[in-house]
N, C-alpha and C positions, 0 to 999 in steps of 0.2 A: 513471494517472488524469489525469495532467496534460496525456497527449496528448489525452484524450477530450475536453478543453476545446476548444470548435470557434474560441476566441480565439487558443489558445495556438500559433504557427508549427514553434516548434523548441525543442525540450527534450532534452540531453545530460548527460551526469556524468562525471569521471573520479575513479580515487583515485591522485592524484599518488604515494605509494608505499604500500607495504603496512602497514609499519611502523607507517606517522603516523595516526592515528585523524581524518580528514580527506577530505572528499568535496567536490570543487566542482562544481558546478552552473550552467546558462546555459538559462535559460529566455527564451528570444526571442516577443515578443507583437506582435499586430496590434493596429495604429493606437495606438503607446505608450501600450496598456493598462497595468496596475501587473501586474509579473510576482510581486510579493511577496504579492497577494489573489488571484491563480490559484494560488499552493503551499500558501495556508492554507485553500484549497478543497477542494484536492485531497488536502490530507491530513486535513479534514475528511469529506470523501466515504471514506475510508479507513479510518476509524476505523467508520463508520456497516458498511462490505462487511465490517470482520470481528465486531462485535457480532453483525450476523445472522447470520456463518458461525458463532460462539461459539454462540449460540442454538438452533440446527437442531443445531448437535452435540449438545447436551447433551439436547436432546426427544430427538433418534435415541435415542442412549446408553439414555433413558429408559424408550422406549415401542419401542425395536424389540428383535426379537431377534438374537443376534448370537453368534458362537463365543468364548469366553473360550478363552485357553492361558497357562496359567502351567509355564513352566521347574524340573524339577525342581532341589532344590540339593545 
C-alpha cells in the first residue's frame, strides 16, 4: 500500500533477527514529505481492503452455495 502512494520513492523492511519481535522500516519520500502520514495512510487504506474482503466473505458464505466437508472423528 505504501508503494501505491505515487509520493512515496522507497519503502523497505528488515527483521533484524527472528527472535526479537522487531521490524524496522525506511520509507523514503518525495520532496520531504512526512513519511509518518504516508504509513498511517496506508495502513488506513488497509484496514478499509480487508473490511470489504471481510464483507464479501461473509455475503458469499451467506448467499452462495458451496461444499461443506467435515472430517470424521
Amino acid at each position: 500500500m505504501l508503494m501505491k502512494n505515487p509520493m512515496v520513492e522507497f519503502c523497505g523492511y528488515s527483521v533484524p533477527h527472528p527472535s526479537d519481535n522487531l521490524i524496522m522500516m525506511r520509507i523514503q519520500m518525495y520532496d520531504n514529505l512526512s513519511s509518518l502520514t504516508a504509513l498511517i495512510n496506508a495502513l488506513s487504506d488497509l484496514d478499509q481492503l480487508f473490511e470489504s474482503i471481510e464483507v464479501a466473505y461473509f455475503a458469499s458464505l451467506e448467499h452462495d452455495k458451496y461444499e461443506q466437508w467435515q472430517e470424521k472423528t
